[in-house]
C-alpha positions in Angstrom: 88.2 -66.8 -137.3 91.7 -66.0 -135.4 90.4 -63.5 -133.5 87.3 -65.5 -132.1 89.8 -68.3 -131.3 92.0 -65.9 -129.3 89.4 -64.5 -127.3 88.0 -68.4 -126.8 91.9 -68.7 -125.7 91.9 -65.5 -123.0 88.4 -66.4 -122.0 89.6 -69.6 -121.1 92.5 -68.6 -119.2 90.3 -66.0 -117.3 88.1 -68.9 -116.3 90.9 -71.1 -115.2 92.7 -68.5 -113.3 89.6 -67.1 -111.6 88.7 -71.1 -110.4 92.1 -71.5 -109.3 92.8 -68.2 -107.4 89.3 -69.5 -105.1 90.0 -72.2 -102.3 88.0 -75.4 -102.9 85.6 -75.9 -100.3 87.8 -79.3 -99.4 90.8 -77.3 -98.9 89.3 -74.8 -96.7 87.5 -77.7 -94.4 91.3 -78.9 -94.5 92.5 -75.9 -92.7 89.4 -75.5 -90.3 90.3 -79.1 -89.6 94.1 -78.2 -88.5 93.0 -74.9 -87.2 90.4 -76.3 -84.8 92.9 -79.2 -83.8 95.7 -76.8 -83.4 93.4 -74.9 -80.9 92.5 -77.6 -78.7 96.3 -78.9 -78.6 96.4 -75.2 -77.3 94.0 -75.8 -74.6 95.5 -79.1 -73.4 98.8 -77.3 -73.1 97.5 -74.7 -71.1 97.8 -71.7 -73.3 94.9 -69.3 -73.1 92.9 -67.8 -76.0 93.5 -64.3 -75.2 97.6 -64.8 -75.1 97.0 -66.4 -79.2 98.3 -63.5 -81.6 97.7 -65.5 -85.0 97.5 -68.7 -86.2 99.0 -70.2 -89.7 98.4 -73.3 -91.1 100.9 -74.5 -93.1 99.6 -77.8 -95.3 102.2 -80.2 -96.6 101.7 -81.7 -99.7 103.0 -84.6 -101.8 105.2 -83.3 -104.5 104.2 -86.8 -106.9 101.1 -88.2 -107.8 101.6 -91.0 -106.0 99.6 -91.3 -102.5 97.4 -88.8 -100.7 97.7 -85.3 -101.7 97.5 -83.4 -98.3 100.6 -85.7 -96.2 100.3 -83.1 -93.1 100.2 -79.9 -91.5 102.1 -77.5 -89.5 100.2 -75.1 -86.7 102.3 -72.0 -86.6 101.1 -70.1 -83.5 101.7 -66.9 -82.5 101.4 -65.7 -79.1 101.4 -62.3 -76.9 103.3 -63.3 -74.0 107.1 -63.9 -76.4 108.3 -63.5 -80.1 108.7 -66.5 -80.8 106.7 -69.9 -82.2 104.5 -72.4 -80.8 104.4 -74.9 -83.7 101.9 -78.0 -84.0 103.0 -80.6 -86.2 100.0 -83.2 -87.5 99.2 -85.6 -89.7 96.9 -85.8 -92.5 94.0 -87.3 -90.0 95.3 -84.1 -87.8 96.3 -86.2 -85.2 99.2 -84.1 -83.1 102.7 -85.5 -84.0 104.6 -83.2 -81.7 105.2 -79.7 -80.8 107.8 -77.6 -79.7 108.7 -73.5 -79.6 110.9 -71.5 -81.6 112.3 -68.2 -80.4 111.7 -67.1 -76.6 108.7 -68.8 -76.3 108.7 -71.2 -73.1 106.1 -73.7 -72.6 106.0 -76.3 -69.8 106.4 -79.4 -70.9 106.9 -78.5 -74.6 110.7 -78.3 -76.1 112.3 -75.3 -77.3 114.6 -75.5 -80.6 
């Protein structure tokens, strides 16, 4: 009887950590969502597609219980031309709060922290 209740135990933990080590499919359409606003805040600031390195999404998310669980989202942007950051900042609804560079990266119009 232990043993079948151990291996109930360790099946159940496999299971768990197998589900949880897999992105939901809500959480992925959360980051294409970012991504593909973070690319066209890219386009409207002139910045071509061949001079994007990488792009990171970076989701914020509400440390209670209390409210929404996603509360924003970061667009860290590498690019070819510095070494530096072009960072997106965005709401939940991915609407673009601000952006702004970090390193030698020098956009116009965009400030540089």
């Amino acid at each position: 009887m232990r043993k079948s209740i151990t291996m109930t135990f360790a099946a159940a933990a496999l299971l768990a950590a197998t589900l949880g080590a897999a992105p939901t499919a809500s959480a992925q359409s959360s980051n294409d969502r970012f991504e593909n606003k973070t690319r066209a805040h890219l386009a409207q600031l002139g910045v071509e597609e061949g001079d994007v390195k990488s792009i990171r999404i970076v989701v914020r998310r509400r440390k209670n219980d209390r409210g929404p669980d996603i509360i924003g989202a970061e667009g860290w942007v590498r690019l070819n031309s510095c070494s530096g950051w072009l960072v997106v900042e965005m709401t939940r609804a991915a609407f673009v709060r601000q952006s702004y560079t970090r390193g030698d990266c020098s956009i116009a119009g965009v400030p540089n922290y």
